[in-house]
C-alpha positions as CSV (number, residue, x, y, z in Angstrom):
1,X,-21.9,30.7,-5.0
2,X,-21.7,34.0,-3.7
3,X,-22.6,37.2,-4.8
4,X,-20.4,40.3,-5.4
5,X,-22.3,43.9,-4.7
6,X,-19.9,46.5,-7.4
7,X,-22.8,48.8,-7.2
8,X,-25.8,49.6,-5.2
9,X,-28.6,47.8,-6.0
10,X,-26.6,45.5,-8.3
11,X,-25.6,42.1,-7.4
12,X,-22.9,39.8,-9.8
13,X,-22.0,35.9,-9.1
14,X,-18.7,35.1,-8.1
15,X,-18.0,31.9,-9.7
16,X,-15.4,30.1,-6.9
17,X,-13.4,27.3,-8.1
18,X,-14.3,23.5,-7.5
19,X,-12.0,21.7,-5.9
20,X,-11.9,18.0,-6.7
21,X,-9.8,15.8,-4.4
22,X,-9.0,12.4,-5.9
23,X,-7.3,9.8,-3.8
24,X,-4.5,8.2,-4.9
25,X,-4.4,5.3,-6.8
26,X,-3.7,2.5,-4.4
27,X,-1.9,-0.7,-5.5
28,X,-1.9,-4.3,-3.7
29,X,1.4,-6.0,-2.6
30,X,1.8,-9.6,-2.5
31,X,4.3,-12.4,-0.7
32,X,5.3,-14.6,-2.8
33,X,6.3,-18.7,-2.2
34,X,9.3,-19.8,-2.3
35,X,11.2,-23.4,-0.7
36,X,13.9,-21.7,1.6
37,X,12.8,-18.8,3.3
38,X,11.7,-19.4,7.0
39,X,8.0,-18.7,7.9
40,X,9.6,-16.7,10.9
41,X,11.0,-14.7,9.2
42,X,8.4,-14.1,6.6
43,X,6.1,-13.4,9.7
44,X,8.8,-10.7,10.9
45,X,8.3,-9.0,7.3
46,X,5.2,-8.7,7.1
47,X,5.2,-6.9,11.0
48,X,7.8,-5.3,11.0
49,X,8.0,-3.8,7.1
50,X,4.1,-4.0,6.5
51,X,2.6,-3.1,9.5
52,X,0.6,-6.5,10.1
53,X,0.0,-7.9,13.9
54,X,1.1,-11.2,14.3
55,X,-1.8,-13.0,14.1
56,X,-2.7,-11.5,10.3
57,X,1.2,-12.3,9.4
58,X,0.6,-15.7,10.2
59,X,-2.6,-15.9,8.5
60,X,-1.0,-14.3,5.1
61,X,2.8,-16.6,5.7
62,X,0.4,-19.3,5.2
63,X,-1.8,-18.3,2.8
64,X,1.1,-17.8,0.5
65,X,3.0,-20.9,1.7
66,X,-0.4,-23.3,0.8
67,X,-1.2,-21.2,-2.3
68,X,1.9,-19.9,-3.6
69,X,0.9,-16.0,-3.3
70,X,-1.4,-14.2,-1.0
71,X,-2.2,-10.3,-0.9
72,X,-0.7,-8.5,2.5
73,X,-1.9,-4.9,2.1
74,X,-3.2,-2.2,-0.2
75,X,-0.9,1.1,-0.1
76,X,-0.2,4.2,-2.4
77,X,2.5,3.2,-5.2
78,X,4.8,5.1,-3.3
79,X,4.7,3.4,-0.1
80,X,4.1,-0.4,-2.0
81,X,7.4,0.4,-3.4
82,X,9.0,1.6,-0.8
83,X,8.0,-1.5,1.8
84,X,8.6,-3.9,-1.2
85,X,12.5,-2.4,-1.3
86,X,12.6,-2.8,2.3
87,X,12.0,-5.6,2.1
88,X,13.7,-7.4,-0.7
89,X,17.0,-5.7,1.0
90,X,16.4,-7.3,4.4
91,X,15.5,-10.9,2.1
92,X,18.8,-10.5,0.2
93,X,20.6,-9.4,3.3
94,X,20.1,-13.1,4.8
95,X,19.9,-14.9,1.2
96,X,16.9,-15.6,0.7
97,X,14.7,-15.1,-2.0
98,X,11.4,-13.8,-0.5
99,X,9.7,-12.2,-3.1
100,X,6.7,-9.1,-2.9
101,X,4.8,-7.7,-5.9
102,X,2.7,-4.9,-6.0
103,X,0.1,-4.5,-9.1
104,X,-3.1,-1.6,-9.2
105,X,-6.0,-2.4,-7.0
């Protein structure tokens, strides 16, 4: 708070605005399982449209592959649907039917 001097001898607050900076809400995308899409090129998904080095691509390919879904990243709604479009275009682009979700953390 500071204080405003309008006349000698005579001080008045100056209430200044708060400023409360929320992040945004993030959401977590999965990979789904499915029977015909390679794990190559699951593995090139998740680096190439999620960011994941090839060792954590692996890790979540398999997950999903022995579990039937495993998480892969936590990202603003935006970008989780953006990267989910990605890509289900590149999936649908060579037929298969890799599938990504994306629910609120």
């Amino acid at each position: 708070m500071r204080l405003a001097v309008e006349e000698p001898g005579v001080a008045t607050p100056v209430v200044e605005p708060v400023v409360r900076v929320r992040p945004a809400p993030r959401y977590k995308v999965f990979v789904h399982n499915d029977d015909v899409t390679p794990m190559i090129f699951v593995v090139d998904v998740l680096r190439g449209i999620f960011g994941l080095d090839a060792r954590r691509a692996a890790e979540v390919m398999l997950e999903a592959h022995t579990s039937g879904v495993a998480f892969v990243i936590a990202l603003s709604l935006e970008q989780a649907e953006f990267r989910v479009d990605q890509a289900h275009s590149l999936a649908r682009a060579a037929r298969f039917p890799l599938t990504f979700t994306y629910e609120p953390e």
